[in-house]
N, C-alpha and C positions, 0 to 999 in steps of 0.2 A: 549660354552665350551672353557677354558681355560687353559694353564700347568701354572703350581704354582711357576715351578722350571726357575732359570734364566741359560740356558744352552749354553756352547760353540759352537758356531756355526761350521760348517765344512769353514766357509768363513774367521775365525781371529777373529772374532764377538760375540756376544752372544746373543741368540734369548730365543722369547717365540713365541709358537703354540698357535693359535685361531681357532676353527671350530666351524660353524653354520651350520645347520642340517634341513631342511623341510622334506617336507613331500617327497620326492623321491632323493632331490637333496641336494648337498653341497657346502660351499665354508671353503675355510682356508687362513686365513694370518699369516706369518710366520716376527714377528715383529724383527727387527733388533737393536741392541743396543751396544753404544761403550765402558759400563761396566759392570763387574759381578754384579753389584746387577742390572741391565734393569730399571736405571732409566731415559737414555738420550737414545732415541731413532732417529737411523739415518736413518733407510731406511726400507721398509716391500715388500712382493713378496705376490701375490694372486693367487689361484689356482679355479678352481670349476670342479664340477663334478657329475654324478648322483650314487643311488645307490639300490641294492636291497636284501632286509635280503632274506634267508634261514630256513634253521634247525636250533631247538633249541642244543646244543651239550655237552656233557659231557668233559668236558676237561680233561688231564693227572693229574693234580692236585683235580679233582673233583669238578670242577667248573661249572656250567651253564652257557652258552655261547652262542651268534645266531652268525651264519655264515654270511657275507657280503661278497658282492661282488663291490667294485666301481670302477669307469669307469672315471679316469680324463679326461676332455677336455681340449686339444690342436690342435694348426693349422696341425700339422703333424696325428692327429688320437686319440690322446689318448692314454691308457693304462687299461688296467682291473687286479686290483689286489685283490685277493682271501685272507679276514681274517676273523678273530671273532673279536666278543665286548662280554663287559658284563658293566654292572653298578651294582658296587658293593660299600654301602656306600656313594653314591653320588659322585663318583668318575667312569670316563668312562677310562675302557682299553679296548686297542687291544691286538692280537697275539702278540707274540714272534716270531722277522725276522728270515724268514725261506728262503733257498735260492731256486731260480724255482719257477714254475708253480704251487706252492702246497699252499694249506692252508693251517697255525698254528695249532696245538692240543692246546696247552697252550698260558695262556696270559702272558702279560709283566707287572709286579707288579712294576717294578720300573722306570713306566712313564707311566703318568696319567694324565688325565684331570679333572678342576669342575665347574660344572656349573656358569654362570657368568650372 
């Protein structure tokens, strides 16, 4: 899975998201790029981590959604954050950033991923 769109990085940059997905686990690279259209690529950061669906859920918008739960690996522990997905269209969203310990109701319609 991959985002479509060539987005401003929080670094000066402009990136595109990758994640690959097994059967329990994940990894994502996070590709770096020194133009707005992500033709010249400078540098990428890689993550992995495990995961585990939940409930299937109604969202606020009335959508079907399963809850996720994943677990990045890091030398320090990690992190466990609490969202939804849905594939709708052959496009993969998550929640809508919600701040805490809480999980999304609704998803994020304008960032997306598709299969690659």
């Amino acid at each position: 899975w991959m985002t479509t769109v060539c987005e401003q990085s929080d670094r000066g940059s402009y990136s595109k998201n990758e994640i690959k997905i097994e059967a329990a686990a994940f990894s994502t690279t996070e590709h770096f790029y020194n133009d707005s259209n992500c033709t010249t690529m400078t540098s990428m950061e890689t993550a992995s981590g495990t995961y585990k669906t939940g409930n299937s859920i109604t969202t606020t918008s009335g959508n079907k959604a399963t809850e996720i739960d994943a677990t990045w690996s890091a030398a320090d522990g990690g992190a466990t954050y609490l969202d939804i997905y849905a594939i709708v269209d052959n496009k993969l969203y998550f929640g809508e950033e919600v701040m805490g310990a809480t999980r999304p109701t609704a998803l994020d319609f304008s960032w997306y991923l598709v299969k690659i």
